[in-house]
C-alpha positions in Angstrom: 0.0 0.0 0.0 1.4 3.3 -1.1 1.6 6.7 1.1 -0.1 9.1 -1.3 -0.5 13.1 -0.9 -1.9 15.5 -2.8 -1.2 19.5 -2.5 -4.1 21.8 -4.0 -3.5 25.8 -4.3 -7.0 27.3 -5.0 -5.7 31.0 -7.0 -8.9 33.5 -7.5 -11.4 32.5 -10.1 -12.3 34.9 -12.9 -15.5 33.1 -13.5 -16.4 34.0 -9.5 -15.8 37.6 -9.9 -17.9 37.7 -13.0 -21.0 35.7 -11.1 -20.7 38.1 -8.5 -20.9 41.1 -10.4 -24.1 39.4 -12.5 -25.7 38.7 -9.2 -25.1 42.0 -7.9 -26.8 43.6 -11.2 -29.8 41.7 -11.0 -30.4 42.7 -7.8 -30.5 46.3 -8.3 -32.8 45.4 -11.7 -35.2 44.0 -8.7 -34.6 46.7 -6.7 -35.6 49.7 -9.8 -38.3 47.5 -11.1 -40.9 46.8 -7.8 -43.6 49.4 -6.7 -41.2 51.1 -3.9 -41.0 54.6 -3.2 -37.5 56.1 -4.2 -35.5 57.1 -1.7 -36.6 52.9 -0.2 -35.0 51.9 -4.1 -31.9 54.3 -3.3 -31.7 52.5 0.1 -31.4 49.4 -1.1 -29.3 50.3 -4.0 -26.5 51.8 -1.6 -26.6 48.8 0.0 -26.6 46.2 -2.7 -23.7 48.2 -4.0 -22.1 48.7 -0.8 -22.0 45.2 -0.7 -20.6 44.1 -4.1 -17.9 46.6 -3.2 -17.1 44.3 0.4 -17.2 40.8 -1.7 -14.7 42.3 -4.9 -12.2 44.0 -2.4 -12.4 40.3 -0.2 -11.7 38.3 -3.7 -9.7 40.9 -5.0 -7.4 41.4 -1.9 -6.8 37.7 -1.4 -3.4 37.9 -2.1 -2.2 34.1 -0.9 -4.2 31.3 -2.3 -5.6 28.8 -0.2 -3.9 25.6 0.4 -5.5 22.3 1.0 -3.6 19.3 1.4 -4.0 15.0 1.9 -1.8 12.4 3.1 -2.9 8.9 3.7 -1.7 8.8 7.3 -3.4 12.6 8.1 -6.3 12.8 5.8 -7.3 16.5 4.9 -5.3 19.8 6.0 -4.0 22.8 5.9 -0.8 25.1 7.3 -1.9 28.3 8.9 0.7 30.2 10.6 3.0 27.3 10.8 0.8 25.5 12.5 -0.7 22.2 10.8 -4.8 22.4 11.3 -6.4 18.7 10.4 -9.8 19.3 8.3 -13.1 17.4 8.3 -14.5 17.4 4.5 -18.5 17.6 5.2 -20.3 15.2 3.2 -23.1 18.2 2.2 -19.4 19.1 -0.4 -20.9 19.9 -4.0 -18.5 18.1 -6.7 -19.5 18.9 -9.9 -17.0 18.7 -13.1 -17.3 22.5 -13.2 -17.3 23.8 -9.5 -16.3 22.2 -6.5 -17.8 23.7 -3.2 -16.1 22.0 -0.5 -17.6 22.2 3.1 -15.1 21.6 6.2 -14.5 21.7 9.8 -11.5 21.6 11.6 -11.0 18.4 13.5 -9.7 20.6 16.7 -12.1 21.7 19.2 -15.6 23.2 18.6 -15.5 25.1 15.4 -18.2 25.9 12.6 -18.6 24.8 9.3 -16.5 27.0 6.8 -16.5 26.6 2.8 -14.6 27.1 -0.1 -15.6 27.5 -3.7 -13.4 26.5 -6.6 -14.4 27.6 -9.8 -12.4 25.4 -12.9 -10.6 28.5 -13.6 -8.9 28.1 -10.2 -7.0 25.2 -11.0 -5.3 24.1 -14.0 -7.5 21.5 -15.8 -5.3 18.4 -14.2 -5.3 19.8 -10.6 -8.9 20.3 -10.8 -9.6 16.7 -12.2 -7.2 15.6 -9.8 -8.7 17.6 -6.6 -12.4 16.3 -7.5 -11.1 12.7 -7.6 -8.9 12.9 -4.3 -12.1 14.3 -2.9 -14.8 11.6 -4.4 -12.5 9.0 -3.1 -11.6 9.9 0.1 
Protein backbone atom coordinates (compact mmCIF):
# COMPACT_ATOMS: atom_id res chain seq x y z
CA UNK A 1 0.00 0.00 0.00
CA UNK A 2 1.38 3.27 -1.14
CA UNK A 3 1.59 6.73 1.12
CA UNK A 4 -0.09 9.09 -1.33
CA UNK A 5 -0.45 13.12 -0.90
CA UNK A 6 -1.91 15.55 -2.85
CA UNK A 7 -1.17 19.53 -2.53
CA UNK A 8 -4.15 21.79 -3.95
CA UNK A 9 -3.47 25.84 -4.28
CA UNK A 10 -6.97 27.27 -5.00
CA UNK A 11 -5.72 31.01 -6.98
CA UNK A 12 -8.92 33.54 -7.48
CA UNK A 13 -11.42 32.52 -10.15
CA UNK A 14 -12.28 34.89 -12.91
CA UNK A 15 -15.51 33.13 -13.52
CA UNK A 16 -16.45 34.04 -9.54
CA UNK A 17 -15.76 37.56 -9.90
CA UNK A 18 -17.90 37.67 -12.98
CA UNK A 19 -21.04 35.68 -11.06
CA UNK A 20 -20.68 38.14 -8.46
CA UNK A 21 -20.88 41.07 -10.40
CA UNK A 22 -24.12 39.41 -12.49
CA UNK A 23 -25.66 38.73 -9.21
CA UNK A 24 -25.15 42.04 -7.86
CA UNK A 25 -26.77 43.57 -11.21
CA UNK A 26 -29.78 41.68 -10.99
CA UNK A 27 -30.40 42.72 -7.80
CA UNK A 28 -30.49 46.34 -8.29
CA UNK A 29 -32.77 45.42 -11.74
CA UNK A 30 -35.25 43.97 -8.75
CA UNK A 31 -34.64 46.68 -6.71
CA UNK A 32 -35.62 49.66 -9.81
CA UNK A 33 -38.28 47.52 -11.07
CA UNK A 34 -40.93 46.84 -7.77
CA UNK A 35 -43.57 49.38 -6.67
CA UNK A 36 -41.22 51.14 -3.90
CA UNK A 37 -40.99 54.60 -3.20
CA UNK A 38 -37.55 56.11 -4.17
CA UNK A 39 -35.48 57.10 -1.71
CA UNK A 40 -36.56 52.88 -0.16
CA UNK A 41 -35.02 51.92 -4.06
CA UNK A 42 -31.91 54.27 -3.30
CA UNK A 43 -31.68 52.51 0.12
CA UNK A 44 -31.44 49.37 -1.12
CA UNK A 45 -29.30 50.25 -3.98
CA UNK A 46 -26.47 51.78 -1.56
CA UNK A 47 -26.57 48.77 -0.04
CA UNK A 48 -26.56 46.15 -2.69
CA UNK A 49 -23.73 48.19 -4.00
CA UNK A 50 -22.09 48.73 -0.82
CA UNK A 51 -22.04 45.24 -0.65
CA UNK A 52 -20.58 44.14 -4.06
CA UNK A 53 -17.86 46.59 -3.19
CA UNK A 54 -17.06 44.32 0.43
CA UNK A 55 -17.24 40.79 -1.67
CA UNK A 56 -14.67 42.31 -4.93
CA UNK A 57 -12.17 44.03 -2.44
CA UNK A 58 -12.42 40.31 -0.24
CA UNK A 59 -11.65 38.34 -3.73
CA UNK A 60 -9.66 40.91 -4.98
CA UNK A 61 -7.45 41.36 -1.94
CA UNK A 62 -6.78 37.72 -1.43
CA UNK A 63 -3.42 37.85 -2.14
CA UNK A 64 -2.25 34.13 -0.91
CA UNK A 65 -4.21 31.31 -2.31
CA UNK A 66 -5.60 28.83 -0.19
CA UNK A 67 -3.87 25.62 0.39
CA UNK A 68 -5.47 22.31 1.04
CA UNK A 69 -3.55 19.31 1.41
CA UNK A 70 -4.01 14.97 1.88
CA UNK A 71 -1.76 12.43 3.08
CA UNK A 72 -2.90 8.89 3.70
CA UNK A 73 -1.72 8.76 7.30
CA UNK A 74 -3.44 12.55 8.13
CA UNK A 75 -6.25 12.84 5.78
CA UNK A 76 -7.27 16.46 4.89
CA UNK A 77 -5.29 19.84 6.02
CA UNK A 78 -4.04 22.78 5.90
CA UNK A 79 -0.79 25.14 7.31
CA UNK A 80 -1.94 28.27 8.87
CA UNK A 81 0.73 30.23 10.62
CA UNK A 82 3.02 27.31 10.82
CA UNK A 83 0.76 25.54 12.46
CA UNK A 84 -0.73 22.17 10.82
CA UNK A 85 -4.78 22.44 11.29
CA UNK A 86 -6.37 18.72 10.38
CA UNK A 87 -9.82 19.34 8.26
CA UNK A 88 -13.15 17.39 8.30
CA UNK A 89 -14.54 17.37 4.53
CA UNK A 90 -18.46 17.59 5.17
CA UNK A 91 -20.26 15.16 3.24
CA UNK A 92 -23.14 18.18 2.18
CA UNK A 93 -19.42 19.15 -0.42
CA UNK A 94 -20.94 19.92 -3.96
CA UNK A 95 -18.54 18.14 -6.70
CA UNK A 96 -19.53 18.93 -9.86
CA UNK A 97 -16.95 18.73 -13.14
CA UNK A 98 -17.32 22.45 -13.25
CA UNK A 99 -17.31 23.81 -9.51
CA UNK A 100 -16.32 22.16 -6.45
CA UNK A 101 -17.84 23.72 -3.20
CA UNK A 102 -16.14 21.97 -0.53
CA UNK A 103 -17.55 22.24 3.15
CA UNK A 104 -15.08 21.61 6.21
CA UNK A 105 -14.53 21.73 9.81
CA UNK A 106 -11.46 21.61 11.64
CA UNK A 107 -10.96 18.43 13.50
CA UNK A 108 -9.72 20.61 16.68
CA UNK A 109 -12.11 21.68 19.15
CA UNK A 110 -15.57 23.20 18.60
CA UNK A 111 -15.46 25.09 15.38
CA UNK A 112 -18.17 25.87 12.59
CA UNK A 113 -18.64 24.77 9.29
CA UNK A 114 -16.48 27.04 6.79
CA UNK A 115 -16.47 26.61 2.85
CA UNK A 116 -14.58 27.13 -0.09
CA UNK A 117 -15.64 27.46 -3.71
CA UNK A 118 -13.43 26.53 -6.62
CA UNK A 119 -14.37 27.58 -9.83
CA UNK A 120 -12.41 25.40 -12.94
CA UNK A 121 -10.59 28.49 -13.60
CA UNK A 122 -8.92 28.12 -10.23
CA UNK A 123 -6.97 25.22 -11.01
CA UNK A 124 -5.27 24.10 -13.95
CA UNK A 125 -7.50 21.55 -15.81
CA UNK A 126 -5.31 18.44 -14.19
CA UNK A 127 -5.25 19.84 -10.60
CA UNK A 128 -8.90 20.30 -10.81
CA UNK A 129 -9.63 16.67 -12.17
CA UNK A 130 -7.16 15.55 -9.82
CA UNK A 131 -8.69 17.64 -6.58
CA UNK A 132 -12.42 16.34 -7.45
CA UNK A 133 -11.11 12.74 -7.59
CA UNK A 134 -8.89 12.87 -4.30
CA UNK A 135 -12.11 14.30 -2.92
CA UNK A 136 -14.77 11.56 -4.45
CA UNK A 137 -12.46 9.03 -3.11
CA UNK A 138 -11.64 9.94 0.13
Amino acid sequence: MSNSSFVVEIKASKTLFILLGVLHALALFATFANTLPISVKLALSAVIGMHLWLQWRHYRLQTRPTVLMYADAMGWYQIINGTTVLLQIMPTSLITPFLIIVYYKKRSGKSSTSSLICFKDALSQSAFRQFLVQLKIT
